[in-house]
VEXDREN-2710 file (C-alpha; in Angstrom, 1 decimal):
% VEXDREN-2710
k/r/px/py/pz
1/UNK/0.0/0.0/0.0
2/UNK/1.6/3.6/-1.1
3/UNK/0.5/6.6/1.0
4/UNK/1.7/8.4/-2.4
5/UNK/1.1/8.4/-6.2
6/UNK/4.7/6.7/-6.3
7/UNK/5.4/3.0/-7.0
8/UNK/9.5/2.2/-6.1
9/UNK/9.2/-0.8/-8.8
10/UNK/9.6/-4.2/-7.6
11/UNK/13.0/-5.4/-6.9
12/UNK/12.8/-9.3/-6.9
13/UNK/13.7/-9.2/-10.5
14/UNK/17.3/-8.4/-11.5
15/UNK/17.9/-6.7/-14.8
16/UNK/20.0/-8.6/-17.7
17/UNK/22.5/-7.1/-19.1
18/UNK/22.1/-8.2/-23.3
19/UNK/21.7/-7.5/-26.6
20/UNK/19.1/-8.2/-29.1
21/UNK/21.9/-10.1/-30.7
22/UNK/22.9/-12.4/-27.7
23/UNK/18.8/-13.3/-27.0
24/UNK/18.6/-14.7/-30.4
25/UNK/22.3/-16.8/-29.3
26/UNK/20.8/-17.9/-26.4
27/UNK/17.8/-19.1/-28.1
28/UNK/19.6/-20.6/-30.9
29/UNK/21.9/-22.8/-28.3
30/UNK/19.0/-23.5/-26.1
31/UNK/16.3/-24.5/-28.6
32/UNK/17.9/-24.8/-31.9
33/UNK/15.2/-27.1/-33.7
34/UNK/12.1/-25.0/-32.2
35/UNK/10.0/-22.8/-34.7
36/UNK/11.3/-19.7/-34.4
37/UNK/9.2/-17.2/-37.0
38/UNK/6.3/-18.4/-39.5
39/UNK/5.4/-15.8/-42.2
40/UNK/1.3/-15.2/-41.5
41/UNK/0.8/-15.3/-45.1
42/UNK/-3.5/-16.6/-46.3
43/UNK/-2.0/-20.3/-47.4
44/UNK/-0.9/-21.9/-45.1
45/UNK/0.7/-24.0/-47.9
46/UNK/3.2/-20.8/-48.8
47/UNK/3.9/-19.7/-45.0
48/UNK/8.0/-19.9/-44.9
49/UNK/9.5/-21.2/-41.0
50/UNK/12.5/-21.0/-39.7
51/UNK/13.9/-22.7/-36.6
52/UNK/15.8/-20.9/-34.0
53/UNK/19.2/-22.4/-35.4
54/UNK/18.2/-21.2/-39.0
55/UNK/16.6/-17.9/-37.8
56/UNK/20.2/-17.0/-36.2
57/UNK/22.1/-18.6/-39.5
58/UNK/20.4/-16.2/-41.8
59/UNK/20.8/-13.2/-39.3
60/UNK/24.5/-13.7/-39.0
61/UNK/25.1/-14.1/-42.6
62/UNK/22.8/-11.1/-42.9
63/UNK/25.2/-9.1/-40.1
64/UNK/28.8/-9.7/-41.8
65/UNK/26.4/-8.5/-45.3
66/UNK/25.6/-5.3/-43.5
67/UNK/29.3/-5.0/-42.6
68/UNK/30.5/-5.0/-46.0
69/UNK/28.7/-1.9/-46.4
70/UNK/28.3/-0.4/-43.4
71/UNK/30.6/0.1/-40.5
72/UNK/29.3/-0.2/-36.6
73/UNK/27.7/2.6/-35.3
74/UNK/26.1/3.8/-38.7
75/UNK/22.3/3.7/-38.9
76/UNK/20.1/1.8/-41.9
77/UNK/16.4/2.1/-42.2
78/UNK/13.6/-0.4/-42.8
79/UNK/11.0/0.2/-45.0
80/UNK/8.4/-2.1/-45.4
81/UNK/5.5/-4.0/-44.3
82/UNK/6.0/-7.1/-41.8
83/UNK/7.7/-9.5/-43.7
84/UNK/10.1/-12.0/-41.8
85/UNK/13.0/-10.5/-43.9
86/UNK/12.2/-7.4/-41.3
87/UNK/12.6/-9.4/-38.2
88/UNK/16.0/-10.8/-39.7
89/UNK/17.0/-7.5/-40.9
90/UNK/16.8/-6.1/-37.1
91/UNK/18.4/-9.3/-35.9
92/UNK/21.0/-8.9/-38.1
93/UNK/21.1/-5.0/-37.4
94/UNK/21.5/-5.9/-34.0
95/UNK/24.6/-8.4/-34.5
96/UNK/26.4/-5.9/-36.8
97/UNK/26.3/-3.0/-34.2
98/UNK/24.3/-0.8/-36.8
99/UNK/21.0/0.9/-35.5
100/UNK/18.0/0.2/-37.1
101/UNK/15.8/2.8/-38.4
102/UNK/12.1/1.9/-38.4
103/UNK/9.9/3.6/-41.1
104/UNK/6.2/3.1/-41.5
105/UNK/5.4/1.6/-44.8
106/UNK/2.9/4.4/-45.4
107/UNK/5.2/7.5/-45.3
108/UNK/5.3/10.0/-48.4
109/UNK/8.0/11.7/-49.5
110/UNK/8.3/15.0/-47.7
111/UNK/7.2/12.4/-44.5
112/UNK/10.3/9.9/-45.9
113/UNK/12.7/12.3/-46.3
114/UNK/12.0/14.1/-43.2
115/UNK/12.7/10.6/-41.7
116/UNK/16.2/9.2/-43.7
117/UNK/17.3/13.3/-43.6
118/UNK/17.0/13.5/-39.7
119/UNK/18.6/10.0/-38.8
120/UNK/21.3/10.4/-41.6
121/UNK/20.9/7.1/-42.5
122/UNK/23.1/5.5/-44.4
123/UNK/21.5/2.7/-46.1
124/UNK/17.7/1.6/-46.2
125/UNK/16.1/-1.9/-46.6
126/UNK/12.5/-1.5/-48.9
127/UNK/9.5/-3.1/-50.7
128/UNK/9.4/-2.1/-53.9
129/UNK/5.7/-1.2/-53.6
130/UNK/2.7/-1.8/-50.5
131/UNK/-0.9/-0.9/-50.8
132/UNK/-1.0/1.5/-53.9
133/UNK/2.3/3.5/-52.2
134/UNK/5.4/3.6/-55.3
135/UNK/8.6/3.0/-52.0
136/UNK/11.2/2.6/-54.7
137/UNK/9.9/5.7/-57.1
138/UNK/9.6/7.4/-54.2
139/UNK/13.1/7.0/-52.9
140/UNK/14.2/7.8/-56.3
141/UNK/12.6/11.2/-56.3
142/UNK/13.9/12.3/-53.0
143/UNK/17.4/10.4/-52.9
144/UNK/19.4/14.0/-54.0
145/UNK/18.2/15.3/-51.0
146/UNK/19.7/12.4/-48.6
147/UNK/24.0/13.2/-48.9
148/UNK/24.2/10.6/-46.2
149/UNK/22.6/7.6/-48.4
150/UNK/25.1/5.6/-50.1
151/UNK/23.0/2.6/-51.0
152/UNK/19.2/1.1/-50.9
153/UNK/18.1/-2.4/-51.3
154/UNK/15.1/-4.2/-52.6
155/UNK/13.7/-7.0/-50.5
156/UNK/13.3/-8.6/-53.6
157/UNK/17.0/-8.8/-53.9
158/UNK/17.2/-10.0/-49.9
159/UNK/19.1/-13.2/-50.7
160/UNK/21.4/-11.7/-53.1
161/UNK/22.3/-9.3/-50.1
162/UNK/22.6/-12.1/-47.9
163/UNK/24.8/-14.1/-49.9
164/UNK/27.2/-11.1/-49.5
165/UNK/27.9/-12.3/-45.7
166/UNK/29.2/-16.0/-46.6
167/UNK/32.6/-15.2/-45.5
168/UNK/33.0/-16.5/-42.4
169/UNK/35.7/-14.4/-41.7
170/UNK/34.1/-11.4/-41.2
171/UNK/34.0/-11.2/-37.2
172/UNK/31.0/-10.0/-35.7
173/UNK/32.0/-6.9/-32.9
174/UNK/30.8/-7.6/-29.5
175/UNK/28.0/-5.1/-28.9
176/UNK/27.7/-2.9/-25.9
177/UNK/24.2/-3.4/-24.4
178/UNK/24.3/0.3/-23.5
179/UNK/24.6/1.3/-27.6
180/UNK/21.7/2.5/-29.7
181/UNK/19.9/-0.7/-31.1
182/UNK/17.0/1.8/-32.9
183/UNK/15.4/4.9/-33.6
184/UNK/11.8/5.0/-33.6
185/UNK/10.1/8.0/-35.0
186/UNK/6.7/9.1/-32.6
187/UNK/3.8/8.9/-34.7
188/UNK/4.1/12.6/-35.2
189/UNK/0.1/13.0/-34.4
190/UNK/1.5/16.6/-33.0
191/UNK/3.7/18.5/-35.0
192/UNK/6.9/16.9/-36.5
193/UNK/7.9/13.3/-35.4
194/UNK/11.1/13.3/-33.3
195/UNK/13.6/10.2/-33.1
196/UNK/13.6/8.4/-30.0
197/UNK/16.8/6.5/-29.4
198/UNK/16.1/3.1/-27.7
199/UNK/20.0/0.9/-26.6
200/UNK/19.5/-2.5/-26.2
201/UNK/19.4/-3.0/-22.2
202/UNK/16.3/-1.0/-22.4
203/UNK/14.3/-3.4/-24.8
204/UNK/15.3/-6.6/-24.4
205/UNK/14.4/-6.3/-20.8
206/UNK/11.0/-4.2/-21.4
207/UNK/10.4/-7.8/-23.5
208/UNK/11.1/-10.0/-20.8
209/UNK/9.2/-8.2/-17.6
210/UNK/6.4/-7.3/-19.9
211/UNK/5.8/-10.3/-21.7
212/UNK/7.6/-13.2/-21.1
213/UNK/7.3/-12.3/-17.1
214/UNK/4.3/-10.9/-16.9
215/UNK/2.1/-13.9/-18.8
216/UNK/4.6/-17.0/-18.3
217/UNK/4.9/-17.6/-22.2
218/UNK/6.5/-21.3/-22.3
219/UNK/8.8/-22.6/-24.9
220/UNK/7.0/-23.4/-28.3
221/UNK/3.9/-21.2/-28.0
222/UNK/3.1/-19.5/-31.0
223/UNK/2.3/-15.3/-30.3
224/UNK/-0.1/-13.7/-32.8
225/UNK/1.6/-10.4/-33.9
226/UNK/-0.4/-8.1/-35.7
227/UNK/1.1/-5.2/-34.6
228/UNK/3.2/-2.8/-37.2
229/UNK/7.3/-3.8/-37.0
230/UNK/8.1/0.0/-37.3
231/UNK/6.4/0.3/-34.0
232/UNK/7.7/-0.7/-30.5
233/UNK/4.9/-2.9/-29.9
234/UNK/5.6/-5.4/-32.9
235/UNK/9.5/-5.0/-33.2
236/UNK/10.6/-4.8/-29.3
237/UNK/7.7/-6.6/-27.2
238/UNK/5.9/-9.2/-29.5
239/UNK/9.0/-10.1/-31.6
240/UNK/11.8/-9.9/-28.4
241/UNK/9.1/-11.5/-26.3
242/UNK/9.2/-14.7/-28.7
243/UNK/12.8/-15.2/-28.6
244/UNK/13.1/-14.3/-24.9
245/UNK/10.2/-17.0/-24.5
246/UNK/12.0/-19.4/-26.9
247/UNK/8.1/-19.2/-28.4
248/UNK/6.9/-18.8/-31.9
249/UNK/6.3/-15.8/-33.9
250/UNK/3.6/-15.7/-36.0
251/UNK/3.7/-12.3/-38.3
252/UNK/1.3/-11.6/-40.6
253/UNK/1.7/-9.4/-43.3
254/UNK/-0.5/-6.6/-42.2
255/UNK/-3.5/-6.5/-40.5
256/UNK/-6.9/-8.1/-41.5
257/UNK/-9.2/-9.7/-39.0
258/UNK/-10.5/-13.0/-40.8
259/UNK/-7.0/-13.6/-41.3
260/UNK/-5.8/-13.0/-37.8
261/UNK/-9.0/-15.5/-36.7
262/UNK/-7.5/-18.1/-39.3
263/UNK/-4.2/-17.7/-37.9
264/UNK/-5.4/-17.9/-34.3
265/UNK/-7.2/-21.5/-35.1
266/UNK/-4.3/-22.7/-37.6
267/UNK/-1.1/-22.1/-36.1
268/UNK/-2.7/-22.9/-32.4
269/UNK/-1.8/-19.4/-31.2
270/UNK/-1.8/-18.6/-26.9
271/UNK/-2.4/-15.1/-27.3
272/UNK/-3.8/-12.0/-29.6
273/UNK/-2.4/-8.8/-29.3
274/UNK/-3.7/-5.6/-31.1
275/UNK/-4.8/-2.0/-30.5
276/UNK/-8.3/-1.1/-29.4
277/UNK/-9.5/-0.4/-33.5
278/UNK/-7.8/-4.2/-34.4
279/UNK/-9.7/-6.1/-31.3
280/UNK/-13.0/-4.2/-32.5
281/UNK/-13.1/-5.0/-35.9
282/UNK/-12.0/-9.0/-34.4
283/UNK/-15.1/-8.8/-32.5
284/UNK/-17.0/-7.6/-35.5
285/UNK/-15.8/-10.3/-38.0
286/UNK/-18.4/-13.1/-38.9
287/UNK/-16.5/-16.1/-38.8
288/UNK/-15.4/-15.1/-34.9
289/UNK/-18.4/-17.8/-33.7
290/UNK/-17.0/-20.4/-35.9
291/UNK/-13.1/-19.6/-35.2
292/UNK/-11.7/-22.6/-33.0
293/UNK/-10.1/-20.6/-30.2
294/UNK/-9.1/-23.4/-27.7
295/UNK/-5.6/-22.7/-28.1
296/UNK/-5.7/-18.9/-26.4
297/UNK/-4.6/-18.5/-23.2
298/UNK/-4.3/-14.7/-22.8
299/UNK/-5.4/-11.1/-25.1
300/UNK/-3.9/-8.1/-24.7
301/UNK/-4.0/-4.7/-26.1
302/UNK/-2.8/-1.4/-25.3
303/UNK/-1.1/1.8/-27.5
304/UNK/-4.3/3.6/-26.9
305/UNK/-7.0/4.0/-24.5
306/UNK/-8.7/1.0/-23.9
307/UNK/-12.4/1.2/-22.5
308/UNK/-13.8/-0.9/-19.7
309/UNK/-16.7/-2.4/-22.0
310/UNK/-14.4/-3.3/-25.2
311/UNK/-12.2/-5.0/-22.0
312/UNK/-15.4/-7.2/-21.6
313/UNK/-16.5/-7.6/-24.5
314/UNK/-13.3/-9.1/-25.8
315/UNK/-13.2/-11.4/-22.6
316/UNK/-16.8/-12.6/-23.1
317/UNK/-15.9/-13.3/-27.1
318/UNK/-12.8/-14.9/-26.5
319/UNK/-13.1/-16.7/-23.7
320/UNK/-9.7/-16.0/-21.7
321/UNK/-8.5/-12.9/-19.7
322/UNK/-7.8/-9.9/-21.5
323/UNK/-4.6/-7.8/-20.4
324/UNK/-4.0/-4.2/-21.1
325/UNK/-0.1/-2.6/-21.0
326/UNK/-0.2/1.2/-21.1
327/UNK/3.4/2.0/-23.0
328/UNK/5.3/4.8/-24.5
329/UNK/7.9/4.5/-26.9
330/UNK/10.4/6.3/-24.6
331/UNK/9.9/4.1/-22.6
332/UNK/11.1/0.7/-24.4
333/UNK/8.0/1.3/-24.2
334/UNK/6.1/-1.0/-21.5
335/UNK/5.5/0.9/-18.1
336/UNK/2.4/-0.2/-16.4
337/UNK/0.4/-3.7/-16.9
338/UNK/-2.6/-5.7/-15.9
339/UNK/-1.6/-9.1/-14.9
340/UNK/-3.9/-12.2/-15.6
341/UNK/-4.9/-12.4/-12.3
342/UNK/-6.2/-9.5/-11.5
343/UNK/-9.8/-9.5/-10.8
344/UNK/-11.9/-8.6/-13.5
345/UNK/-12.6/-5.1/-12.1
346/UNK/-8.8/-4.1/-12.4
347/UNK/-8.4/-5.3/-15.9
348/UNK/-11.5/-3.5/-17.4
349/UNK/-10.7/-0.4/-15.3
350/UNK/-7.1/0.0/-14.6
351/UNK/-3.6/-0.3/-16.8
352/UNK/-2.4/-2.4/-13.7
353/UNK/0.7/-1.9/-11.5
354/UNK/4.1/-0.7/-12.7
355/UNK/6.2/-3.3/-14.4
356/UNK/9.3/-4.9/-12.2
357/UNK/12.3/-2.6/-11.9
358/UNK/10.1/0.3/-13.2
359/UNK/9.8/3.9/-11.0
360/UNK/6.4/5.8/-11.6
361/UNK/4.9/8.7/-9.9
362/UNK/1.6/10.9/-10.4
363/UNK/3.2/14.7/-10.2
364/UNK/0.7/17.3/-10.0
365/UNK/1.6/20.8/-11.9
366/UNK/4.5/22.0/-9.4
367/UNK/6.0/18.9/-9.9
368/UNK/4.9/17.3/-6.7
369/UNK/3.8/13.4/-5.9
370/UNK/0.2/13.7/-5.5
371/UNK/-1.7/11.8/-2.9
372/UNK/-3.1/8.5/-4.0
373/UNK/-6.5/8.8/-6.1
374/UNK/-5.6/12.4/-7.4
375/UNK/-5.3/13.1/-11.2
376/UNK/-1.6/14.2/-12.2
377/UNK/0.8/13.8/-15.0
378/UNK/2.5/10.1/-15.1
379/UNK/6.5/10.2/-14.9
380/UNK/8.6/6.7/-15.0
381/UNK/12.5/6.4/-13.8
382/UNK/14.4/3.2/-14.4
383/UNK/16.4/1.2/-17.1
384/UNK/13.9/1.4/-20.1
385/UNK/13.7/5.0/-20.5
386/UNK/15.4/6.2/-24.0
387/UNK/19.0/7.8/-24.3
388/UNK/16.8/10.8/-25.6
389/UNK/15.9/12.3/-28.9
390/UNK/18.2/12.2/-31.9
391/UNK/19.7/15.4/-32.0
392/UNK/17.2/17.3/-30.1
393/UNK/19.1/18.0/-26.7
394/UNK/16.1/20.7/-25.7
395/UNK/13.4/18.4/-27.0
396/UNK/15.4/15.2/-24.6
397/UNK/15.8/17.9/-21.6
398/UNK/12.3/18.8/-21.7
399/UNK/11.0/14.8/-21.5
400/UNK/13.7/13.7/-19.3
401/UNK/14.4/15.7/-16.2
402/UNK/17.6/16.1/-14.4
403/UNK/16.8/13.3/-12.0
404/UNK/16.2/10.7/-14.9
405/UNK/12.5/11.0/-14.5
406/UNK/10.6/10.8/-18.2
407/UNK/7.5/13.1/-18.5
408/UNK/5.0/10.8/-20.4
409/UNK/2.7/13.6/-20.8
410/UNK/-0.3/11.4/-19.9
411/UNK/-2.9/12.4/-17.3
412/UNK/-3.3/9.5/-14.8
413/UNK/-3.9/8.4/-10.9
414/UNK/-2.7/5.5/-9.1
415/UNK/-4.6/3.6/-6.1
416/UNK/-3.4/2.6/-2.4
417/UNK/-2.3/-0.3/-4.6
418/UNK/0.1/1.1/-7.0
419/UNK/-2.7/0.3/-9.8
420/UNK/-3.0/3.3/-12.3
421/UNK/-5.8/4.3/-14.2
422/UNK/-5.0/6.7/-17.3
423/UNK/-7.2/9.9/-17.6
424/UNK/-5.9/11.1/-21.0
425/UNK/-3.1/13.2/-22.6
426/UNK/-2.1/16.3/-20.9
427/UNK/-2.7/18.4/-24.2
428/UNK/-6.1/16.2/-24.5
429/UNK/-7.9/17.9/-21.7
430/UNK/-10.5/20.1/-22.2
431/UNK/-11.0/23.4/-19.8
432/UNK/-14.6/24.4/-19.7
433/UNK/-15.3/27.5/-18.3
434/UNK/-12.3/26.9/-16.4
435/UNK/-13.6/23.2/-15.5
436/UNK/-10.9/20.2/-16.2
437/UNK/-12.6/17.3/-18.2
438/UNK/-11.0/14.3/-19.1
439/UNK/-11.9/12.7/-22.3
440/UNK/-11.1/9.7/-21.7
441/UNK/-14.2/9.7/-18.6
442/UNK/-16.4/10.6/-21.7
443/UNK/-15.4/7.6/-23.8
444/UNK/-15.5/5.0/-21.2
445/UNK/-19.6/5.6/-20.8
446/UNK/-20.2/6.0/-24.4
447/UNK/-18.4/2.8/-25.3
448/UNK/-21.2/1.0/-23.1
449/UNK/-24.0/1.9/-25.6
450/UNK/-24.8/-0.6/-27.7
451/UNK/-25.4/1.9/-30.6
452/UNK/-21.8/2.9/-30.4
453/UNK/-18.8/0.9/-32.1
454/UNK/-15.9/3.6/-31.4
455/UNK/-16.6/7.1/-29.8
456/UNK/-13.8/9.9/-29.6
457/UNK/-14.2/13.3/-27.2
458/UNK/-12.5/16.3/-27.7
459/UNK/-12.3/19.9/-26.9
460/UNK/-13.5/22.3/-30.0
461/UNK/-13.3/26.2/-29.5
462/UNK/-16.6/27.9/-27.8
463/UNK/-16.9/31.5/-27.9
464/UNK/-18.3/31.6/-23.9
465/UNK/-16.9/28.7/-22.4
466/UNK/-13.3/28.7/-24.2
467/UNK/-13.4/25.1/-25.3
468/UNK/-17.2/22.6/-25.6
469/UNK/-17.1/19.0/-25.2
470/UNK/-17.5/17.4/-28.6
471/UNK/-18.5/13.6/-29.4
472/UNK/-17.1/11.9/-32.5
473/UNK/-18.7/8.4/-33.0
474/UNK/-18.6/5.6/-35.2
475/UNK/-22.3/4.0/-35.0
476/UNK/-22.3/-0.5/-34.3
477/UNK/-23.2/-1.9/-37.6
478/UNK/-26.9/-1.9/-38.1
479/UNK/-27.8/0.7/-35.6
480/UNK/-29.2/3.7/-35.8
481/UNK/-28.3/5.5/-32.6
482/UNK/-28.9/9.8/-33.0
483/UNK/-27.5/12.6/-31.2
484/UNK/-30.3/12.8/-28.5
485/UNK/-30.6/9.0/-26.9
486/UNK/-26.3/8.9/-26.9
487/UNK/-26.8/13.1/-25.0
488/UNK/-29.6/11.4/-22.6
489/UNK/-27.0/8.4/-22.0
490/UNK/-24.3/10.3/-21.1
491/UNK/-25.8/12.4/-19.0
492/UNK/-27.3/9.8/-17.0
493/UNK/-23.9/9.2/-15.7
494/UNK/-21.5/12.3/-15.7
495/UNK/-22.8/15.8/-14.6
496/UNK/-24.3/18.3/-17.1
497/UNK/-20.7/19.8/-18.2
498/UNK/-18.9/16.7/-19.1
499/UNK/-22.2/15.6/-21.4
500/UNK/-21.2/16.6/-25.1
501/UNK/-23.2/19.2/-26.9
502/UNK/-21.7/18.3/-30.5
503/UNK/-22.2/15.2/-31.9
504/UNK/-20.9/14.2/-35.2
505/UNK/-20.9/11.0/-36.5
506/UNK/-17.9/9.4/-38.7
507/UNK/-17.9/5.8/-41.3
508/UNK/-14.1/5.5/-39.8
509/UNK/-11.3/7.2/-38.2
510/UNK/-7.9/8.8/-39.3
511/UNK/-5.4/6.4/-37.7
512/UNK/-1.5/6.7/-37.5
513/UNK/0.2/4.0/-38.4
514/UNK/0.1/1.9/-35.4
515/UNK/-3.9/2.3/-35.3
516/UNK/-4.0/5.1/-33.2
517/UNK/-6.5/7.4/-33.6
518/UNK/-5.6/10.7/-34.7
519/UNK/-7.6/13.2/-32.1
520/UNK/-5.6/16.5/-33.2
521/UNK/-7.2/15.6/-37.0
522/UNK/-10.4/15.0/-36.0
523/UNK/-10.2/18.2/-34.2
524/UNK/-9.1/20.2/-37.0
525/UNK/-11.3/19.0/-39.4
526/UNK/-14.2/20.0/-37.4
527/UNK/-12.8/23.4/-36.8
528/UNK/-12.0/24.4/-40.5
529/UNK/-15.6/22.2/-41.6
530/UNK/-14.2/19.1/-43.3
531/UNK/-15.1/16.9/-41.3
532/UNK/-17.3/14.8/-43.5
533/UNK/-20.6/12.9/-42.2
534/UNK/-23.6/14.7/-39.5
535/UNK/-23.0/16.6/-36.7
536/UNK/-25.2/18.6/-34.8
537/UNK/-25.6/20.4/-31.5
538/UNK/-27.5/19.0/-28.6
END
């Protein structure tokens, strides 16, 4: 019990001291004939596997390739979809001493060059097409304003590469587990994406206490990742997890929810992870009632608020405890997790305690610990937070204070208990008349309608009160649900100011990358009268 909103983080677990490179060793010596990847692809006929002793094969071949073009310490990028030639590529990444550069597959040019121009990289991995977007014209047209790129290659040409790195005589450096293992670009929903530099101490261990730890994944379970490799969730926690675990990782190519229910039933996977938007549109899916889910032992979701009901709904569907990590990518990126037996109150309403080894406190404006219960900003100390932002010393002082404490910018409390419930972001709240009101609040009581599929609050300029609560929704399929029953619903619960007064209703939402949704675009759109679909005042 805490008498303060600060957990110490749990000491009975000691911190390793590794590389991404020596997990995939130490699963190669200790399970060397387990399945180590399967590529998620529709046939199961054409999925491609590799064992743990082939897995680390390829990657080292892969590493001495990389060092016959690129010398430790230099950065290359990664620009594709998930493939297993990604996971290999960061293995190999890893081995080399290079540091990966993760770039969503959906980037433009002015995005892409923003990107390869701000990491200097000096080489980049890439499909030569995904979805409609032209990756290799694209480079083409932008590659005079990258000096530091001296060379690209195709995924198509992968083996060719790879057969570069058959002389066994080029030595592989030992890697300090202190060095930069990636950047990850934030999903830039606010103003310019800034690179956050992650060494390897910090994820492979974020793997292992999250994870591995946290849901005792045993040898030879297959994962379900459907989460985006550029992001921390699929490249550090799902794919670190399965090689901490000795498990198997099971990637699909992108996201589609028949196929991640065929996957599920096929490859006898323990657990599905996703973002809120993926575990909806699972739920929604018709051949859910006929999928054979006996193998799942676990869900979990997290990267954005999660609400109570889509907690139990997911549980119900599913059949098996649902677990939701709240994470940052600063922060390796796992800080705070429900743990599969927690009672079913916690799991729906709280993101859990603090991981092992992990410092958090609730800090109120002043920068004081707030008494347990009371709504503050959530700051975590410890091994997993970043080295800082790539070049941005003001933007790295500003998150990371002198003490070591990173400034999540989240509004959250935490319990007697150390459990910690988030309220929202700190630029999300909306002041009403000089009233704070927390989205997030909003959203959780919406979400219980049965009209609703998704709902969304923000705050929209209001000539008298400075800022109006504002409802976007995305009706359940075959409902009909209007402005006045969702009003009447809302304010059966919450107190007259926190009810929204505009209502607009949306067919989908803008989404980064990772399926986030993108609150400052729904916002704007409203504001300048794009925003396409109803709305109206209540």
């Amino acid at each position: 019990m805490v008498t303060t909103s600060y957990w110490p983080g749990e000491p009975d677990e000691e911190l390793q001291d590794e590389t991404v490179g020596s997990l995939l060793r130490r699963a190669a010596a200790l399970a060397p004939g387990t399945v180590a990847l399967v590529e998620g692809v529709p046939d199961p006929a054409e999925r491609r596997r590799w064992t743990y002793a082939e897995l680390l094969d390829e990657a080292e071949r892969a590493a001495r390739a990389l060092l016959g073009r690129f010398a430790p310490g230099e950065r290359v990028a990664v620009w594709a979809n998930n493939i297993p030639e990604w996971v290999i590529l960061e293995l190999a990444a890893a081995l080399a001493d290079i540091t990966l550069v993760t770039v969503n597959p959906a980037l433009r040019a002015a995005e892409l060059r923003h990107v390869l121009g701000h990491s200097r990289a000096a080489g980049v991995f890439l499909r030569r097409e995904y979805r409609g977007n032209p990756m290799a014209r694209t480079l083409e047209e932008i590659r005079a304003d990258l000096p530091a790129l001296r060379t690209s290659v195709l995924f198509e040409d992968w083996a060719d590469f790879c057969a570069e790195g058959t002389a066994a005589d080029r030595a592989l450096p030992e890697v300090d587990p202190s060095a930069p293992a990636q950047i990850q670009y934030t999903s830039g929903t606010t103003g310019v994406p800034k690179g956050v530099v992650l060494h390897h101490r910090g994820i492979t261990n974020n793997a292992r206490l999250a994870y591995v730890r946290t849901f005792g994944l045993r040898p030879g379970e297959a994962q379900l990742n459907p989460m985006p490799l550029f992001h921390t969730a699929g490249c550090v926690l799902a794919t670190l997890a399965a090689i901490t675990g000795l498990g198997t990782h099971v990637l699909p190519p992108h996201f589609e929810p028949g196929l991640m229910l065929e996957l599920t039933e096929s490859e006898r996977c323990v657990v599905i992870g996703g973002v809120p938007t993926m575990l909806i549109a699972m739920l929604e899916h018709p051949a859910l009632p006929t999928t054979d889910l006996s193998s799942l032992r676990y869900m979990l979701s997290g990267g954005a608020t999660v609400p109570p009901e889509l907690v139990r709904r997911v549980e119900a569907a599913f059949g098996v405890p649902m677990a939701v990590i709240y994470a940052q990518t600063e922060a390796s990126p796992g800080i705070t997790i429900t743990r599969l037996d927690d009672t079913a109150d916690d799991r729906a309403h709280t993101v859990g305690r603090p991981l092992p080894r992990t410092e958090v406190k609730i800090v109120d404006a002043a920068g004081a610990t707030v008494p347990p219960g009371v709504t503050g900003e959530l700051c975590t100390r410890g091994y997993h937070v970043m080295t800082g932002y790539l070049d941005a010393p003001d933007d790295t002082a500003a998150a990371v204070d002198p003490d070591g404490w990173l400034h999540t910018g989240d509004l959250a409390s935490m319990d007697e208990r150390g459990y910690c419930r988030i309220e929202g972001r700190l630029k999300d709240m909306i002041i009403r008349g000089g009233e704070n009101i927390y989205p997030r609040e909003i959203e959780q009581v919406l979400a219980t309608h049965p009209g609703v599929a998704e709902a969304v609050v923000v705050g929209v300029p209001d000539p008298v009160w400075g800022e109006r609560v504002a409802a976007f929704v995305r009706r359940a399929p075959g409902t009909t649900v209007a402005e006045k029953e969702l009003f009447d619903h809302v304010r059966a619960h919450l107190a007259p100011h926190k009810t929204p007064r505009t209502w607009v209703f949306v067919e989908a939402f803008p989404l980064t990358g990772s399926g986030k949704i993108r609150k400052n675009v729904l916002r704007e759109e409203y504001v300048e009268g794009r925003l396409p679909g109803s709305a109206a005042d209540v």
